[in-house]
Every structure is written in C-alpha cells, then in structure tokens.
C-alpha positions, 0 to 999 in steps of 0.5 A: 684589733681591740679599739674601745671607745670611753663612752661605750663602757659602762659608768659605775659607782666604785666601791670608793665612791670614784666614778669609773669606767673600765676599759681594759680587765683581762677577766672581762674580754678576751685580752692577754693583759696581767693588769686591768685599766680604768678611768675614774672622775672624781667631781669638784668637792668630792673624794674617793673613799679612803681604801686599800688594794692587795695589789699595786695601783697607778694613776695617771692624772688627765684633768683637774687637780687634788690632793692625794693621800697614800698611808701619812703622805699627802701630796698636791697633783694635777694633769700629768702626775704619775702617782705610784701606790704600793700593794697594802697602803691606805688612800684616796684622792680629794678634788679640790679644783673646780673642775672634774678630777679625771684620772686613769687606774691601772691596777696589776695584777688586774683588779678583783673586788675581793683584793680591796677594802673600803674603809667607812 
C-alpha cells in the first residue's frame, strides 16, 4: 500500500511558475499508473505562465477561485470545477481571489518536461 502524505513531497517551482508538489508519477516510484498527479498553488494575484502540454491535462479545482484560459476560451472557476484541457492547447490559470488557488493536475500520459513548452 502506497500512502503519501502532501507535505512529504517536495515543494518545487514549476516551469510555468505554479508551485507544485507531485504525489504520484509513475517514472519516479514504483506505481503501475499511465498518468502522474500533482497539487499545484497558485497565490492571490499570480498566474501560471502561459504553456502548453503534448498530452491531455486535468485540474481539479480544491480552493480558491480564477480565471482559466485554454487557447481563445476563458472561463471563471472555483473549488469543484473539473477543467479538461486538450493535448497541444495554450493556457494558464490567474488567481483572482484572496485566497491561495489550490488545484490538483493529473496529466496522462504522465508528465515529461520535454512534452511541454513555456511560453515567455
């Protein structure tokens, strides 16, 4: 059995500037999973830099609320919202609460730093 406790990963600085701690990846512990799994913050006043994935990317709002962009789209969300991002589109996500934004990613098949790019 494989419990992990959030506090126990390590805190990193994403690429698109999320602060994020990853669970589950399948090419860093022994779990037969396709897809990895990621809490990210993003805080009061602060967004993600806008990028893009070759793969398929879900978040799961926890906290807070935002703005999500994907491609042209925007779209307000909050605790609760399941956003769907297709392989290939732009995005990132804005903060515009008080409060952290706190989401989870899973990303299938699991995330490599070579299937994304960073937009400046």
């Amino acid at each position: 059995m494989l419990i992990r406790h959030l506090e126990d990963c390590e805190k990193i600085i994403a690429g698109d500037r999320t602060i994020l701690r990853e669970p589950l990846h399948p090419d860093k512990m022994d779990v037969a999973i396709r897809y990895s799994l990621a809490h990210a913050v993003v805080k009061p006043g602060d967004a993600s830099q806008s990028h893009a994935l070759k793969t398929s990317e879900v978040y799961y709002i926890l906290a807070g609320e935002g703005e999500m962009h994907i491609g042209e789209e925007t779209a307000n969300v909050h605790a609760g919202h399941t956003v769907y991002i297709p392989p290939n589109a732009t995005q990132y996500i804005r903060n515009t609460g008080t409060d952290d934004l706190a989401f989870l990613c899973i990303v299938d098949p699991a995330w490599r730093f070579e299937d994304e790019t960073v937009h400046a």
